[in-house]
MDAnalysis code that builds the backbone (N, CA, C; Angstrom):
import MDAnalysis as mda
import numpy as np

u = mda.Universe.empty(492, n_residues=164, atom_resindex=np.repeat(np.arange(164), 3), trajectory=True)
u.add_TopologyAttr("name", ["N", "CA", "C"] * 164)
u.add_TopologyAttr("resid", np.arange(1, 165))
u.add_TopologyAttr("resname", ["UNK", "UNK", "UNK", "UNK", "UNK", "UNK", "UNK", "UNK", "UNK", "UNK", "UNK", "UNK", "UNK", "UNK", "UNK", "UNK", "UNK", "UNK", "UNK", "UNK", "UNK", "UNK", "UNK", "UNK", "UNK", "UNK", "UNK", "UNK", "UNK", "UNK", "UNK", "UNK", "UNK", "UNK", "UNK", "UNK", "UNK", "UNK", "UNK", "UNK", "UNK", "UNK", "UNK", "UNK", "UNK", "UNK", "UNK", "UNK", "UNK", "UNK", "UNK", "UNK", "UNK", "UNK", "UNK", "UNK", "UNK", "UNK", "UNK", "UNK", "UNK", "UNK", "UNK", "UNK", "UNK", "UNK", "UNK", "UNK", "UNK", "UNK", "UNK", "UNK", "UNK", "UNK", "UNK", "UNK", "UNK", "UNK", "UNK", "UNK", "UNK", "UNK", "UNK", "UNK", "UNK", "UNK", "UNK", "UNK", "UNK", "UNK", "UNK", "UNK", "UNK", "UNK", "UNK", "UNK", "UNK", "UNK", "UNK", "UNK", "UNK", "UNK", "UNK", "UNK", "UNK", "UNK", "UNK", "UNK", "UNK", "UNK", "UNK", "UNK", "UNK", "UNK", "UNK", "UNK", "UNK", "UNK", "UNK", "UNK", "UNK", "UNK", "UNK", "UNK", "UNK", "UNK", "UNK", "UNK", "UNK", "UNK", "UNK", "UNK", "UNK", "UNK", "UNK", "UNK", "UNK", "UNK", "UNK", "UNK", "UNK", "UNK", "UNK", "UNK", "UNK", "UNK", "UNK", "UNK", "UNK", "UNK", "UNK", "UNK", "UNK", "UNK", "UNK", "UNK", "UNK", "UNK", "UNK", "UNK", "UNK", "UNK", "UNK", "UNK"])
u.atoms.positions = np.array([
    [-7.808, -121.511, 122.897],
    [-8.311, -120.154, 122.741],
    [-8.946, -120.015, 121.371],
    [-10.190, -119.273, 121.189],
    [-10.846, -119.145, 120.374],
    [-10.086, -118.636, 119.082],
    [-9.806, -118.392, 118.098],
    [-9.259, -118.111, 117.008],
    [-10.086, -116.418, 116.348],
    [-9.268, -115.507, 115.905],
    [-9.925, -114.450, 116.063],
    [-11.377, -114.361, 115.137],
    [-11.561, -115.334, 113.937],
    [-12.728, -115.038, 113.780],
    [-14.252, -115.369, 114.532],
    [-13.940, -116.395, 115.382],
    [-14.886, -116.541, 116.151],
    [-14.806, -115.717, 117.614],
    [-13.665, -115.117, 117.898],
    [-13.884, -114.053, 119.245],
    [-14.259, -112.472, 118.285],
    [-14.305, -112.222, 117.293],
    [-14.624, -110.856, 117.088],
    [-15.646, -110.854, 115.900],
    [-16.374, -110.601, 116.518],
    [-17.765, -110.287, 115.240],
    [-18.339, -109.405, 114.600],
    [-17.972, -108.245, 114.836],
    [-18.182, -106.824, 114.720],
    [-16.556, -106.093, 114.717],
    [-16.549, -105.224, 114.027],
    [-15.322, -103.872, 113.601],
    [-15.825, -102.509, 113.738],
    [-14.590, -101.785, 114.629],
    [-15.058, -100.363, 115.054],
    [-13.777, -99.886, 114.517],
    [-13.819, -99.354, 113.588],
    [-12.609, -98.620, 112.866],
    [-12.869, -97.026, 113.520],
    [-11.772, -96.777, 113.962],
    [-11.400, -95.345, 114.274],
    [-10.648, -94.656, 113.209],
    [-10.649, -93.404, 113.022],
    [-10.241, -92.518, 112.552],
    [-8.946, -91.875, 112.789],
    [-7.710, -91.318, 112.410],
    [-7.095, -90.375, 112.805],
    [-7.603, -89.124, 113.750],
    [-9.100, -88.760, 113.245],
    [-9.540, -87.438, 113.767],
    [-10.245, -88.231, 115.242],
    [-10.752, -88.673, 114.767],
    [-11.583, -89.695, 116.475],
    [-10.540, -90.361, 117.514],
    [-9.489, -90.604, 116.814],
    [-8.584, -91.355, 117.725],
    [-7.856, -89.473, 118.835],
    [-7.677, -88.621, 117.742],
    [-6.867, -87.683, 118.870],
    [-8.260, -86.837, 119.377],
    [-9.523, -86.913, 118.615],
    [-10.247, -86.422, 120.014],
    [-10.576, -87.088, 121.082],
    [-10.695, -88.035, 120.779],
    [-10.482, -89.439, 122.231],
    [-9.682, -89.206, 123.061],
    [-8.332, -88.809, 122.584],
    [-7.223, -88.821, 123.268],
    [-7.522, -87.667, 123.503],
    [-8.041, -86.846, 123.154],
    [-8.074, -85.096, 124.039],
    [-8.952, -85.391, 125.330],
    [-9.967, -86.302, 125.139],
    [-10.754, -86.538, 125.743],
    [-10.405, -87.053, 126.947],
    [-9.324, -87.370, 126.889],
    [-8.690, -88.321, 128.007],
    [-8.023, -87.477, 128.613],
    [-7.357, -86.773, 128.094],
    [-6.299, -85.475, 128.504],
    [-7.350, -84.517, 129.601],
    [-8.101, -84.351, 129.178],
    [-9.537, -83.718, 130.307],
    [-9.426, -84.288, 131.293],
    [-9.974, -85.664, 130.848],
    [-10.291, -86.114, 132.368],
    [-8.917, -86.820, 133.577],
    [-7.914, -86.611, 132.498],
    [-6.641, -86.260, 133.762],
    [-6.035, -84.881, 134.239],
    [-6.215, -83.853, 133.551],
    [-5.522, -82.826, 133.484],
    [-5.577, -82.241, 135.103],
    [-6.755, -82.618, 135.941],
    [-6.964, -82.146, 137.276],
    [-6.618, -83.161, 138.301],
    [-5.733, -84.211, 137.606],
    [-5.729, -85.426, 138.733],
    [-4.378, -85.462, 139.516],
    [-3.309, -84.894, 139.294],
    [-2.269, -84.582, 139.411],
    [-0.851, -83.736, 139.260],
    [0.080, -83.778, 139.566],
    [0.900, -83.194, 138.900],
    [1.852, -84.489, 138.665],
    [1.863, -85.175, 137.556],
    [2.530, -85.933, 136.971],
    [4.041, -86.092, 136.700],
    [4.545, -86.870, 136.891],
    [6.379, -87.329, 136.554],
    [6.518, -87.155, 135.223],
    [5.430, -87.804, 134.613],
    [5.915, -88.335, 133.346],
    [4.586, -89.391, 132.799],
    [4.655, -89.482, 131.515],
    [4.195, -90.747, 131.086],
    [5.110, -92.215, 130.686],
    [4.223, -93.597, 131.061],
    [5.071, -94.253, 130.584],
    [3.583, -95.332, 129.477],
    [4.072, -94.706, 127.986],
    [3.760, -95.701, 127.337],
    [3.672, -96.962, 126.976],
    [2.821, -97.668, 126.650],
    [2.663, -98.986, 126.377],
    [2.726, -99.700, 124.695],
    [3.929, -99.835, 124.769],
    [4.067, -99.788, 123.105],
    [3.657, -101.300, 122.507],
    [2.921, -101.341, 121.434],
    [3.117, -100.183, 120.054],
    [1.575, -98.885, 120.548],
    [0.610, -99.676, 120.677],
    [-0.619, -98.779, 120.353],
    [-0.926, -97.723, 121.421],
    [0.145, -97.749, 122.395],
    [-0.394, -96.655, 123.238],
    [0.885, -95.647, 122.771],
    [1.730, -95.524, 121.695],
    [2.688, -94.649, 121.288],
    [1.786, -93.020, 121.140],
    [0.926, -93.685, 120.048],
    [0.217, -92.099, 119.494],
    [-0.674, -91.427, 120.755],
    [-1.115, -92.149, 121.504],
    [-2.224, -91.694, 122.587],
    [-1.139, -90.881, 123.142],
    [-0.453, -91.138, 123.877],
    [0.607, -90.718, 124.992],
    [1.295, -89.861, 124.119],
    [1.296, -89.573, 122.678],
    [1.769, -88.390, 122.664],
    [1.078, -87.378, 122.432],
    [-0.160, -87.282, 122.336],
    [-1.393, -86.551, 122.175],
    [-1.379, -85.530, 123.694],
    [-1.542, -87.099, 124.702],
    [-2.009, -86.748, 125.922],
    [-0.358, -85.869, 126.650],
    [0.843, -86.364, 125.987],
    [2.096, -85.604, 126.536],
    [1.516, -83.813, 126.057],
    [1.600, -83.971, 125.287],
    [1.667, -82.257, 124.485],
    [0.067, -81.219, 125.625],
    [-0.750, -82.245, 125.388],
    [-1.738, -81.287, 126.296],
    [-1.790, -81.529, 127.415],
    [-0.869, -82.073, 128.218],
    [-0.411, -82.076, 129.583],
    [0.711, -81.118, 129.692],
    [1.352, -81.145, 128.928],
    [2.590, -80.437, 128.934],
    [3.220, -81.195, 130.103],
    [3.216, -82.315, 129.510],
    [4.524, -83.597, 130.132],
    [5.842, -84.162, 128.964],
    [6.798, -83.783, 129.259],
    [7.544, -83.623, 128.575],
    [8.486, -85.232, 128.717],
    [8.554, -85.823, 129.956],
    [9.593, -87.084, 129.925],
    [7.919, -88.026, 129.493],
    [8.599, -88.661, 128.687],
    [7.698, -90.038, 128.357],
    [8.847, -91.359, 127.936],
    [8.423, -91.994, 128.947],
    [8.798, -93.679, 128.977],
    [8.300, -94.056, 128.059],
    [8.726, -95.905, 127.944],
    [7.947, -96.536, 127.320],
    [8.188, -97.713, 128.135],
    [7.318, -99.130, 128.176],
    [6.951, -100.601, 128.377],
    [6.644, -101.538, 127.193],
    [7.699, -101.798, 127.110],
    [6.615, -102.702, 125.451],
    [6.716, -104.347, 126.143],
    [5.759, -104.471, 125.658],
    [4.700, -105.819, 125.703],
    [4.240, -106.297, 124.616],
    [4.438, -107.318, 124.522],
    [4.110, -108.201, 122.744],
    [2.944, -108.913, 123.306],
    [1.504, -108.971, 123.249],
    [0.734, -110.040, 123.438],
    [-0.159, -110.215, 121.802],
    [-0.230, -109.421, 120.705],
    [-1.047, -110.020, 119.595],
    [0.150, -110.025, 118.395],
    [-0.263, -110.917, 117.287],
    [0.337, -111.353, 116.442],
    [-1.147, -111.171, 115.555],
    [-1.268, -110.124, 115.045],
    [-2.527, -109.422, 113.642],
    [-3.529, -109.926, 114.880],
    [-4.578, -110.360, 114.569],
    [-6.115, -110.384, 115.353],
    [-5.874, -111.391, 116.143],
    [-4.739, -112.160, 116.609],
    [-4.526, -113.441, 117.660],
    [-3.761, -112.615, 118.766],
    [-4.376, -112.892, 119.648],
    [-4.174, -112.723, 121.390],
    [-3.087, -113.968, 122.031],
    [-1.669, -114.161, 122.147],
    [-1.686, -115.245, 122.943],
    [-0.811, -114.394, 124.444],
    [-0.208, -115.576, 125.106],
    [1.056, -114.544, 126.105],
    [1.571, -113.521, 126.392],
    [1.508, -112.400, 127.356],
    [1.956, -111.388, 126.939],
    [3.131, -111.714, 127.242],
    [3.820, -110.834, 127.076],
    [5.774, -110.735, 126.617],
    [6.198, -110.251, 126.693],
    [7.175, -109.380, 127.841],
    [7.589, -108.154, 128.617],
    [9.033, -108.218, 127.434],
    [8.874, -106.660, 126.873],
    [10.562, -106.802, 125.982],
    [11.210, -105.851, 126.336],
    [10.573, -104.773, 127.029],
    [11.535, -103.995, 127.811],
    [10.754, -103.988, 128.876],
    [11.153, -103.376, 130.264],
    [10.259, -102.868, 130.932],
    [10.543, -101.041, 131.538],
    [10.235, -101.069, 132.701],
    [10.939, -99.913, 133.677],
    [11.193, -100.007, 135.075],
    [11.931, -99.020, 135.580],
    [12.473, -98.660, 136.641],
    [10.940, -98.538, 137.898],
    [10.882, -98.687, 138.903],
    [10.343, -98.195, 139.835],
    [8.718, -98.899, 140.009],
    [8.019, -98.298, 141.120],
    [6.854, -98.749, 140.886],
    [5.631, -98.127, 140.012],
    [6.209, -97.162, 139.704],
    [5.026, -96.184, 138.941],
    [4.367, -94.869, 139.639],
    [4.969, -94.612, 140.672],
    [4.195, -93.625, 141.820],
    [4.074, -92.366, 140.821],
    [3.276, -91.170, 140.811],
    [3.579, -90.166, 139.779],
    [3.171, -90.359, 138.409],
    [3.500, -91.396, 138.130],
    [3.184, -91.798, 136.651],
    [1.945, -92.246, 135.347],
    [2.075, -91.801, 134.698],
    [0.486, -91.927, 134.191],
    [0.879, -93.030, 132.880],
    [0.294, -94.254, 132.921],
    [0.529, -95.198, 131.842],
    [-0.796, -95.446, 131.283],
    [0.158, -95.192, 129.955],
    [-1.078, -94.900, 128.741],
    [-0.540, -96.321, 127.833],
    [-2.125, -96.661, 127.738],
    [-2.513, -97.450, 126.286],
    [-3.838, -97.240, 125.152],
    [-3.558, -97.289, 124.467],
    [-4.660, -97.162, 123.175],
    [-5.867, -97.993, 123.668],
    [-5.989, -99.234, 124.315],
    [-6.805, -100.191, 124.509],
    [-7.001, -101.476, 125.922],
    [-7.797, -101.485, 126.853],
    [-7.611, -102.320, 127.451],
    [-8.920, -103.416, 127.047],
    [-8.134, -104.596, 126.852],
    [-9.314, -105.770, 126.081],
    [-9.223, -106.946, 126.821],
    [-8.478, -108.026, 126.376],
    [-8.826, -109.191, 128.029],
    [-8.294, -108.849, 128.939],
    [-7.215, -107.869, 129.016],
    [-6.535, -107.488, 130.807],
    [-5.475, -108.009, 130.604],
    [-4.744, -109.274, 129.745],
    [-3.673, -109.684, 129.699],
    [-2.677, -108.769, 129.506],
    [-2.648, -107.880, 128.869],
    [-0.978, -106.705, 128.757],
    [-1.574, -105.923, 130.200],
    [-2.771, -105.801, 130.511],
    [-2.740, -105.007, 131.525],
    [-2.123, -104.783, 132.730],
    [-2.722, -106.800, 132.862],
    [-2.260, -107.085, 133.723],
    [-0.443, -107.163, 134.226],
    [-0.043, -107.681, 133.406],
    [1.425, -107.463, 133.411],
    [2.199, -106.153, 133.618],
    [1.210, -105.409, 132.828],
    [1.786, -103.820, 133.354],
    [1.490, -103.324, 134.643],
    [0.215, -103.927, 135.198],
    [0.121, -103.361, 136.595],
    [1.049, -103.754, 137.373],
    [1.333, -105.017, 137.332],
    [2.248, -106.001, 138.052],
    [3.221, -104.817, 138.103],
    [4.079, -104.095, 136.956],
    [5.380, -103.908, 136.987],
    [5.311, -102.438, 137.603],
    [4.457, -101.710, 137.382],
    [4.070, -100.659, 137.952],
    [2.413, -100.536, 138.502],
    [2.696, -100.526, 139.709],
    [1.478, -100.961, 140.990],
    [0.821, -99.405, 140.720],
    [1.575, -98.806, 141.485],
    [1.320, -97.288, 141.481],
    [0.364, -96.391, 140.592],
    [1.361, -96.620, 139.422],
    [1.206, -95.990, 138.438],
    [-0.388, -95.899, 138.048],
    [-0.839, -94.226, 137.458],
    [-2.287, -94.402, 137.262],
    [-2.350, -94.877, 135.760],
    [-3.690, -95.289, 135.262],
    [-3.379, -96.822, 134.302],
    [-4.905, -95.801, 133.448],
    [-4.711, -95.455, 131.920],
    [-5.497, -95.219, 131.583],
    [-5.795, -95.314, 130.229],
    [-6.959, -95.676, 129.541],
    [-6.538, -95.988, 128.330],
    [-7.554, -95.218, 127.480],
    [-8.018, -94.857, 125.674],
    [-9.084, -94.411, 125.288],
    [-10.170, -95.710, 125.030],
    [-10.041, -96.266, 124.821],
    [-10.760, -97.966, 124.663],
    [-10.537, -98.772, 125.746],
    [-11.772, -99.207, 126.426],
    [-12.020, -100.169, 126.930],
    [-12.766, -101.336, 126.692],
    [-12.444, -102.465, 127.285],
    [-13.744, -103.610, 126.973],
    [-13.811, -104.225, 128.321],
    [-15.088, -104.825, 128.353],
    [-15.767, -105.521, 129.730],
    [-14.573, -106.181, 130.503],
    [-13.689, -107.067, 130.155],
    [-12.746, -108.427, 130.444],
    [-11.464, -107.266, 130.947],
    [-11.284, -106.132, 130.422],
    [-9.870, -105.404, 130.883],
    [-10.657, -104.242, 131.822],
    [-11.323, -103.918, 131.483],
    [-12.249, -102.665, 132.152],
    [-11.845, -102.079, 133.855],
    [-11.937, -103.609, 134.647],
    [-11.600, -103.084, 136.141],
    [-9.765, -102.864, 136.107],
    [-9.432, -103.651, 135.255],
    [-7.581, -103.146, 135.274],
    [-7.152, -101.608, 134.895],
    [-7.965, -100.690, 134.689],
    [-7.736, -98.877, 134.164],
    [-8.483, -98.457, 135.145],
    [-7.646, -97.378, 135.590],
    [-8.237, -95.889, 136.198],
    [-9.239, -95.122, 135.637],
    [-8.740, -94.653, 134.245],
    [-9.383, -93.890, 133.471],
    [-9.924, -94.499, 132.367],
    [-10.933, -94.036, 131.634],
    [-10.953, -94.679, 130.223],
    [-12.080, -93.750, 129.132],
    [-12.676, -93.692, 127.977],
    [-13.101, -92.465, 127.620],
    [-14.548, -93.451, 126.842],
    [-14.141, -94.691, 126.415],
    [-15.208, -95.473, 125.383],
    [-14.778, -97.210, 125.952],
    [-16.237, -97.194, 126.090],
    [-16.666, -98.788, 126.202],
    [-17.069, -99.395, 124.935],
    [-16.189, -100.508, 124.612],
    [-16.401, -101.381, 123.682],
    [-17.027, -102.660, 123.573],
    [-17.683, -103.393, 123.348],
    [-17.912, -104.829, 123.245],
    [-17.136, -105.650, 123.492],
    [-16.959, -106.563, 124.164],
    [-16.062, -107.763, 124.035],
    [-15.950, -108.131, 122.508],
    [-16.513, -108.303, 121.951],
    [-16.824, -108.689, 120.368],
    [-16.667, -108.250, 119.523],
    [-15.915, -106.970, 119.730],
    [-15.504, -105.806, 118.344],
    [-14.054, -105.473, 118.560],
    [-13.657, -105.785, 117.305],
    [-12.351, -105.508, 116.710],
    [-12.031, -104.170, 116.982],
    [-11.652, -103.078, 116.957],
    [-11.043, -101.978, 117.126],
    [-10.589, -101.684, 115.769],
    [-10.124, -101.594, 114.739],
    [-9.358, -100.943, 113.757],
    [-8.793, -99.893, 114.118],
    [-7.903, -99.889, 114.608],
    [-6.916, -98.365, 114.655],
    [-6.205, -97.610, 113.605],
    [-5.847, -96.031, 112.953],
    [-5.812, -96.020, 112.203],
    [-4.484, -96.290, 111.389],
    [-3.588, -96.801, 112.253],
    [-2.332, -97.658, 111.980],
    [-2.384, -98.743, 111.801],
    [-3.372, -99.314, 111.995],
    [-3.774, -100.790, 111.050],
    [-4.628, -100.982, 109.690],
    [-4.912, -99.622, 109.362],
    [-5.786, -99.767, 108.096],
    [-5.369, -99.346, 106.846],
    [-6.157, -98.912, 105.952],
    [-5.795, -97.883, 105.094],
    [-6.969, -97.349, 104.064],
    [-7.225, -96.486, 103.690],
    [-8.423, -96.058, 102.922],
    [-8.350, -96.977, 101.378],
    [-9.319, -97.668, 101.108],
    [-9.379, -97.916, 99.568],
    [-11.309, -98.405, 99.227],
    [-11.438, -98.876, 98.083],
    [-12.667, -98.742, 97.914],
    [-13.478, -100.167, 98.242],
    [-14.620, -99.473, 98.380],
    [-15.491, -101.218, 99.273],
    [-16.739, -101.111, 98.294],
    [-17.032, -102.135, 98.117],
    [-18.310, -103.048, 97.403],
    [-19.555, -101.937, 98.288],
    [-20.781, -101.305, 97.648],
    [-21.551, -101.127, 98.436],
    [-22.158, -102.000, 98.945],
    [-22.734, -102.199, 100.396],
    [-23.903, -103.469, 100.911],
    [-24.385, -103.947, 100.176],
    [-25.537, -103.467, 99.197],
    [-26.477, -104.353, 97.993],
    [-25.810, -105.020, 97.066],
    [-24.138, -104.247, 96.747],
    [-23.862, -105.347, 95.791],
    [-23.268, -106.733, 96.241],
    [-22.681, -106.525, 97.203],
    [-22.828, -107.624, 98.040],
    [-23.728, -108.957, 98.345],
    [-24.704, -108.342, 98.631],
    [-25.572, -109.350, 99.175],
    [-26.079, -109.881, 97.838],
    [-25.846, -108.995, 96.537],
    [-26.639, -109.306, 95.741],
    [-25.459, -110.665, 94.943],
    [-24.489, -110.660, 95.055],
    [-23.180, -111.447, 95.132],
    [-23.368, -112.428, 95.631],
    [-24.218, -113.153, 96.261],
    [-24.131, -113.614, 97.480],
    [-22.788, -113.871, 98.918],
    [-22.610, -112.765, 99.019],
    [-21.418, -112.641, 100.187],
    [-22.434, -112.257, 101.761],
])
């Protein structure tokens, strides 16, 4: 498997403010699809979505599924560390991101049912979600804003003028 600097060539850093209008955004386009059980999150990165999308659903039980498949920008196995009960009927499972399909896939497996929706998509996970709000590149990193942090950057010219 490719090593992450040669699978990602481009960075789409999200925002705090972009990440929960995304997630409002998503909340729309379920709010008429059902009357829902519950959510069951996909932890870690579908924690903040699903609680965005709990509060403006006014869904109050939220699960969770955690799945280990990256280690910083490396993709390997996914890795069921908890799971859940049932097939998912009712249930709306939220993640921050669907990218090769590998956590997806495993989550569909465990809940068939369940409607599968995420704010980020990419080409390779794309047919594994119901819902989704933004198409991404295969080739772009995501930055979420729990992976970053604000500090100061070189402008472009001085850069190049650096030779970097």
């Amino acid at each position: 498997m490719p090593g992450s600097k040669e699978r990602y060539i481009k960075t789409y850093p999200i925002s705090w403010e972009q990440l929960h209008r995304d997630a409002k955004a998503l909340s729309w386009r379920l709010v008429g699809d059902g009357a829902w059980k519950g959510i069951v999150a996909i932890t870690r990165g579908g924690l903040v979505p699903a609680a965005i999308i709990a509060r403006e659903l006014e869904i109050r039980l939220v699960e969770t599924v955690c799945v280990m498949s990256y280690s910083g920008r490396d993709q390997g196995d996914a890795q069921v560390l908890k799971g859940v009960e049932g097939d998912g009927a009712g249930w709306l499972l939220i993640d921050d991101l669907v990218d090769t399909g590998k956590t997806a896939q495993v989550v569909r497996e465990m809940l068939p049912k369940a409607h599968f929706a995420t704010i980020y998509a990419k080409p390779a996970g794309r047919p594994l979600v119901d819902t989704f709000i933004t198409e991404v590149s295969q080739d772009t990193w995501i930055l979420f804003p729990w992976d970053s942090e604000s500090k100061f950057v070189e402008p472009i010219a001085d850069l190049r003028q650096s030779g970097d």
